[in-house]
GUGU-430235 format. One line per 4 residues: their letters; for each residue y, x, z of C-alpha. Coordinates in steps of 0.02 Angstrom, whole numbers. Example, Ala and Ser with C-alpha at 12.3 -4.5 7.8 and 13.67 -1.06 7.14 Angstrom:
! residues 2
as> -225/615/390  -53/684/357;
//
This chain:
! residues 486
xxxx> 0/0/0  174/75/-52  306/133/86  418/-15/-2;
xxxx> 303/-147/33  244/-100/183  450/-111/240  467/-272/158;
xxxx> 314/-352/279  407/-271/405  571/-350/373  494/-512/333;
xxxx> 417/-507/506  558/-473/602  639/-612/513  522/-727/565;
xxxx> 518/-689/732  721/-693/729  702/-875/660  588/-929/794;
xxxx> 705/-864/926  838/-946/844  732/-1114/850  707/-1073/1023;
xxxx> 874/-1045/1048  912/-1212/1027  787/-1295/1111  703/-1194/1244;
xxxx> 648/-1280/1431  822/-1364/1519  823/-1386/1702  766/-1553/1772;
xxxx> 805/-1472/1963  960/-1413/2010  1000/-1243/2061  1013/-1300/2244;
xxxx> 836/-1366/2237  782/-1212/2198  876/-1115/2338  861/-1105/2520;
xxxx> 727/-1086/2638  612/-1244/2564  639/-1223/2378  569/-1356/2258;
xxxx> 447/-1290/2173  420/-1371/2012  257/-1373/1880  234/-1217/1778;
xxxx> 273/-1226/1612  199/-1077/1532  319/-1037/1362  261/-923/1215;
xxxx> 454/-897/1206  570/-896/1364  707/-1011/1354  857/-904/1301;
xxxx> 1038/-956/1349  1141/-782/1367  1321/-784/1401  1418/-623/1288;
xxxx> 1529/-550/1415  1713/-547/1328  1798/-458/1487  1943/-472/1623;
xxxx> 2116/-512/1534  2261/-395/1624  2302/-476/1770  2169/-605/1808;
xxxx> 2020/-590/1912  1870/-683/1991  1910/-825/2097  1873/-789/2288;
xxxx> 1816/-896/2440  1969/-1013/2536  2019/-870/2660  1991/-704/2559;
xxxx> 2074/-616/2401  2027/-523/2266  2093/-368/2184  2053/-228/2059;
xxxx> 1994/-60/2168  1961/22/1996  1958/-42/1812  1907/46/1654;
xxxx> 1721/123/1706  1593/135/1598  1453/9/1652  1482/51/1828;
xxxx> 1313/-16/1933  1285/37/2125  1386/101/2255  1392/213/2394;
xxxx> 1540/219/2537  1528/416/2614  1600/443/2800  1740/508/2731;
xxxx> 1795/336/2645  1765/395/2463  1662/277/2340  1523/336/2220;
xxxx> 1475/247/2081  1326/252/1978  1380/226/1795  1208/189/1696;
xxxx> 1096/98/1627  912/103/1553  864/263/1498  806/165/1335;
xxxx> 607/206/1348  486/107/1225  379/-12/1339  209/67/1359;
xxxx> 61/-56/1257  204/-163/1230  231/-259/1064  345/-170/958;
xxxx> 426/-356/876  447/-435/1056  528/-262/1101  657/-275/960;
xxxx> 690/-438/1005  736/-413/1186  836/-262/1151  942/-379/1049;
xxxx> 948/-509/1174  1004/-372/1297  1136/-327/1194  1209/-492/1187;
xxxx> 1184/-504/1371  1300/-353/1388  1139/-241/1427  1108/-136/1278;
xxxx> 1256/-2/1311  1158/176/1304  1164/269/1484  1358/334/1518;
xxxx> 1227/441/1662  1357/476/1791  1399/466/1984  1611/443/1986;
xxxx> 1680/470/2150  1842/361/2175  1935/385/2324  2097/285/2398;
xxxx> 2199/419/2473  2343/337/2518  2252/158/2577  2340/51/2478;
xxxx> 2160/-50/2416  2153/40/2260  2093/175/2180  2206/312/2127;
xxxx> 2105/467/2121  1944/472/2023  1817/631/1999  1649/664/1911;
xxxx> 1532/690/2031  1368/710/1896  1349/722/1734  1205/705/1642;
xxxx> 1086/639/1760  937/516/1683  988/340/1726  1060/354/1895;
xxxx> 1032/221/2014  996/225/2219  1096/323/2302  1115/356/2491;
xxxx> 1185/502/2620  1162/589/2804  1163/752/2864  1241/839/2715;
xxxx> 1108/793/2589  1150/683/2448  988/575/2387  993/511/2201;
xxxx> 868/421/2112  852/437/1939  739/331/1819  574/472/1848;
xxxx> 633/555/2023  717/553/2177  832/727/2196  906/787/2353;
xxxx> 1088/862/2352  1193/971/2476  1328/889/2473  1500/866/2599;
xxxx> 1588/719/2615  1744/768/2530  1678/855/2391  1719/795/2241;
xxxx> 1588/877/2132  1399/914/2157  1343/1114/2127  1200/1183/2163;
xxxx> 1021/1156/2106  951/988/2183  787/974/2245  649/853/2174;
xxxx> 583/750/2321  466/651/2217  414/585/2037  436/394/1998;
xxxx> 349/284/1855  468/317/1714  605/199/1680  508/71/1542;
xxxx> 537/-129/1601  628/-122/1751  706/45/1773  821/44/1898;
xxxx> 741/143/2052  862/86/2226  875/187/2398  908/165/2577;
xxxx> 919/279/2721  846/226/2885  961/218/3018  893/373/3099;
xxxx> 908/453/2927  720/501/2937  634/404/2815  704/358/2637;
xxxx> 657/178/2542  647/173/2368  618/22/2261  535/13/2095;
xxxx> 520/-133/1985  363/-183/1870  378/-119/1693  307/-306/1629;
xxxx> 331/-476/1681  156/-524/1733  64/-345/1683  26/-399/1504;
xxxx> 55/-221/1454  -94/-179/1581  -114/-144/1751  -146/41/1732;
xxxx> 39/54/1676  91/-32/1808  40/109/1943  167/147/2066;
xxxx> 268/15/2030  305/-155/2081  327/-92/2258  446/-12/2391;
xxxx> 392/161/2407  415/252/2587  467/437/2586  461/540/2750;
xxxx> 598/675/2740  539/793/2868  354/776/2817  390/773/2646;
xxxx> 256/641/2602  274/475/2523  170/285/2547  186/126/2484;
xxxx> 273/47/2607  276/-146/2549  190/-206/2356  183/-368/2249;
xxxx> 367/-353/2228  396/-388/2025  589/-314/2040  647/-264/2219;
xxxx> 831/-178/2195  960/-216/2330  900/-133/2507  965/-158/2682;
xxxx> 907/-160/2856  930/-318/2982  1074/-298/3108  965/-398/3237;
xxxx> 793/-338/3209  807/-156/3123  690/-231/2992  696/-181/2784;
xxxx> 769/-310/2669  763/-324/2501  820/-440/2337  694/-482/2199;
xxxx> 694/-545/2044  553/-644/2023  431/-690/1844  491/-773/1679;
xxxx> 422/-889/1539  375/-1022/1657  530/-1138/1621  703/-1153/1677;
xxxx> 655/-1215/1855  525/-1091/1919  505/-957/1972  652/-925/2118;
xxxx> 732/-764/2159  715/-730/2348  792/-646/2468  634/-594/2621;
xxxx> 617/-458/2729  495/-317/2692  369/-252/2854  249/-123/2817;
xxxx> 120/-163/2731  176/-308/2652  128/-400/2484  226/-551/2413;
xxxx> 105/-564/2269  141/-481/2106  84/-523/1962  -60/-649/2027;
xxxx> 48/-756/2149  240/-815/2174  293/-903/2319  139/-866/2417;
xxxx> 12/-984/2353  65/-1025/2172  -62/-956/2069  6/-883/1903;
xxxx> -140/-947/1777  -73/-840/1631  -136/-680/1724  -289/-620/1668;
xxxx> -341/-487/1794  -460/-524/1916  -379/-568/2124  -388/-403/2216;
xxxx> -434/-412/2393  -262/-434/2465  -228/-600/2356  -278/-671/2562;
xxxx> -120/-585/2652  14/-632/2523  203/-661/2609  306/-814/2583;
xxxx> 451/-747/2533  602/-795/2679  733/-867/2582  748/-929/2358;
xxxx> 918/-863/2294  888/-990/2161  815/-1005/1991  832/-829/1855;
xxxx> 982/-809/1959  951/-599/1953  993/-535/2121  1060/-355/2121;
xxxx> 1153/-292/2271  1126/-326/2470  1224/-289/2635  1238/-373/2765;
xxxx> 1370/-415/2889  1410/-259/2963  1523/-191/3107  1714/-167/3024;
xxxx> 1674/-290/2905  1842/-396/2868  1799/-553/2764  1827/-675/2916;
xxxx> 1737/-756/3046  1643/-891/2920  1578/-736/2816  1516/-614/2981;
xxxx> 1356/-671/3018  1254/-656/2866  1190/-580/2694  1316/-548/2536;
xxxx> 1205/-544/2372  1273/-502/2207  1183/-610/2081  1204/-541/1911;
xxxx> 1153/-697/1814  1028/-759/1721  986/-776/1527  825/-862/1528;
xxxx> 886/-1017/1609  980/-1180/1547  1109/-1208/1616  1176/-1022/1658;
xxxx> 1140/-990/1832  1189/-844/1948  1344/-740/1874  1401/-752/2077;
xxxx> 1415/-673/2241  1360/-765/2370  1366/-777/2579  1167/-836/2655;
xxxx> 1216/-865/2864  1090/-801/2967  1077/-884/3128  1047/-794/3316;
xxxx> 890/-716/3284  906/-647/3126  833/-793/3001  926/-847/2845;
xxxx> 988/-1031/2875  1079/-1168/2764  1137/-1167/2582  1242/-994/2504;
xxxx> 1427/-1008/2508  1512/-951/2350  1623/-782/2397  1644/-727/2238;
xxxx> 1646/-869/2080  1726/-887/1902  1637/-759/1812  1560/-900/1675;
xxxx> 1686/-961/1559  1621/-1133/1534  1612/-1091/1338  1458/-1015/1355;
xxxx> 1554/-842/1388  1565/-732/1505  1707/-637/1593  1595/-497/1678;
xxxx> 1455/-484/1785  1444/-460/1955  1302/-335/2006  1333/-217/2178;
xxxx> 1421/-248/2349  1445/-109/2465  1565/-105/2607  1718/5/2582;
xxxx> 1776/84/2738  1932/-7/2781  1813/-176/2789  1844/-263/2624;
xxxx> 1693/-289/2513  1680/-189/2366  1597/-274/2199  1538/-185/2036;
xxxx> 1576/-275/1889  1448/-201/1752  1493/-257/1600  1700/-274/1646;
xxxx> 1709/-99/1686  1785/-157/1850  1747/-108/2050  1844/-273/2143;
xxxx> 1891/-265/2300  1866/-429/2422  1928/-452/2602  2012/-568/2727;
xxxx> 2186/-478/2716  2226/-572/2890  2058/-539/2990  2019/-419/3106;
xxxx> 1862/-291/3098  1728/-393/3162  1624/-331/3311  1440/-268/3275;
xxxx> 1315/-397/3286  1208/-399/3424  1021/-331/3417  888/-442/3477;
xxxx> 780/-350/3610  737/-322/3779  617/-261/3908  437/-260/3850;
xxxx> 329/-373/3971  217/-257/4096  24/-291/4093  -54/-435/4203;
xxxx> -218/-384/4192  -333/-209/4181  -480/-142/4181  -517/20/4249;
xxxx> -704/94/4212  -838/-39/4317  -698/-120/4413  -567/-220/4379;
xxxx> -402/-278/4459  -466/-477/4420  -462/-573/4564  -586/-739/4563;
xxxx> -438/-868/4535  -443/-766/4352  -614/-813/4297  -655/-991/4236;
xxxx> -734/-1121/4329  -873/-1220/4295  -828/-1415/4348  -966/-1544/4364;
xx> -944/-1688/4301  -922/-1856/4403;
//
């Protein structure tokens, strides 16, 4: 067969397939729940509705006009920290006050055993979505030196670095993770440039599927977290590629080892540990192609050990019937996930309420979650940052409150999308803007630095009973009775 024809199948292919999108495009699976139903701590779930096709509504991201902005929660303001970054993603406050940014994005990889048509065709969609920019790979450090709320000063911290992501620091060490590894970095708060050779900590499932690769420090700056997404939606590429990932991975600095800390997790990115219990929490975005309605983002926490399902189960005991891979062994100790963020809603960034924090006393009890939007749902959902209240003892309550809003045009449009929060150091709430180019900056101009919340603990309870070799401290009231009956 000649090279001509062989390129003329091609094209007549990918034609095809570019028709049946557009069909799709038009049709597709609407919503018959509301977003609300699909949030909280009782989500509605509703029938599966397996789709050969997802349904496709992307809104094109046309930017921020000079002078306007996102429109902020009754109480708070918004305003431009920095403006004109190149696909700016996650953030990281240092001691010092400065701000890094991560400006990235996939490292472009082919998708291992993945069809090549159904990879064109979600490249494209990417790139309408705003998503298809190559890699700027670089960490910016933007400082406010003279505390006015805005940037003025701005450095390149790294070049060249292979789709930055995590980030996190203690102790004069800089971690980065990159699509394929986590480095390590002397580095000084202050600094505004990293030299020196860094030092590989560990290797990471390359960046194919999901690629971004998130960290967080334990408090006592010990042990380092670092999420990795799945590199398929249900492991239709095969489980063997799939190794590695799917999971929060647990790295022990001093002992320089790593575990799998939690698994089942199809896209964990935003990390952060409980105020009141100390525990991990993470964002995930959750399985597509099963309609407009299922399956919800969530927001849970993460103990050791853990595994929320992935790719066999959602929502604890929903059983994905496209999956054709046998149930392993743990399919008996899946989580149920603590709280839905709502429907393809695409939850990026986590923090939560946190001592200094100046958004107000309605916003200093909770979880802020950046949620970058969807484009596999009708109508558009996400494109938002949200508020989730916990309540005294650390468990998400209620409906989310809307902090930051007005990213969707209502044209099918979008203005940016909202993708990181981090807390700068003077309190206010810092939010990357990916495809906008922008770093806002939220706060409660009027509120004071809110106290730290308080830790729930206490004295463990002694023993009531022992034994000690052939004796015991029992005494007879301890052992059961035997009563007659009258």
């Amino acid at each position: 067969m000649s090279t001509l024809r062989k390129s003329g199948i091609a094209l007549l292919v990918v034609l095809v397939a570019l028709a049946l999108v557009g069909v799709w495009l038009s049709r597709g699976d609407p919503a018959s729940l509301t977003l609300a139903q699909t949030t909280g701590t009782d989500p509605v779930l509703d029938d599966a509705n397996a789709e050969f096709f997802p349904t496709i509504a992307i809104a094109e991201p046309i930017g921020w006009a000079a002078g306007t902005a996102p429109k902020a929660a009754p109480g708070l303001t918004v305003t431009r920290f920095a403006e004109g970054l190149d696909h700016p993603r996650t953030m990281l406050t240092l001691p010092n006050g400065d701000v890094l940014v991560a400006l990235t994005n996939s490292p472009g990889l082919p998708k291992v055993n993945a069809s090549k048509i159904k990879g064109k065709i979600e490249d494209l969609l990417m790139t309408r979505a705003g998503a298809g920019v190559p890699s700027p790979d670089q960490i910016v450090l933007l400082r406010d030196g003279d505390g006015d709320g805005r940037a003025e000063q701005r450095s390149v911290l790294a070049r060249d670095l292979a789709s930055p992501s995590g980030m996190a620091y203690a102790e004069g060490k800089l971690y980065v993770a990159l699509h394929d590894r986590v480095l390590a970095y002397d580095f000084t708060a202050g600094q505004t440039a990293l030299a020196g050779k860094p030092v590989k900590l560990m290797d990471l499932p390359p960046g194919t599927g999901h690629w971004m690769r998130n960290l967080e420090l334990s408090r006592d700056a010990t042990k380092l977290y670092i999420a990795v997404g799945s590199q398929s939606n249900i492991g239709e590429n095969g489980l063997e590629v799939e190794e590695g990932r799917a999971m929060i991975w647990e790295y022990d600095l001093a002992g320089r080892s790593a575990r799998q800390f939690a698994t089942g997790l199809r896209n964990a990115n935003g990390m952060d540990f409980s105020p009141w219990t100390g525990e991990l929490w993470t964002v995930v975005n959750e399985r597509d192609q099963l309609g407009s309605d299922l399956v919800p983002d969530y927001l849970t926490n993460v103990p050791v050990g853990a595994n929320y399902g992935w790719p066999w189960v959602y929502w604890k005991d929903q059983f994905d019937r496209r999956v054709e891979y046998p149930y392993p062994e743990t399919i008996n100790y899946v989580r149920r996930p603590e709280y839905a963020l709502g429907a393809h809603v695409a939850p990026l960034g986590l923090v939560f309420s946190a001592e200094g924090a100046r958004m107000g006393p309605g916003f200093s009890s909770g979880a802020f979650i950046a949620r970058h939007g969807s484009w596999n749902r009708k109508p558009l959902s996400g494109y938002d940052v949200i508020y989730v209240a916990f309540d005294a003892r650390g468990n998400p309550t209620g409906q989310p409150v809307p902090v930051l809003t007005g990213f969707l045009t209502g044209e099918g449009t979008t203005y940016g999308r909202p993708t990181w929060v981090e807390w700068a150091a003077d309190g206010a709430l810092l939010v990357t803007d990916d495809t906008a180019g922008i770093v806002w900056r939220v706060i409660a101009s009027d509120a004071r630095p809110q106290a730290a919340i308080r830790r729930i603990g206490g004295a463990r309870l002694p023993p009531q009973r022992e034994l000690r070799g052939n004796t015991s401290s029992f005494g007879e009231d301890d052992y059961a009775r035997s009563v007659t009956a009258p």
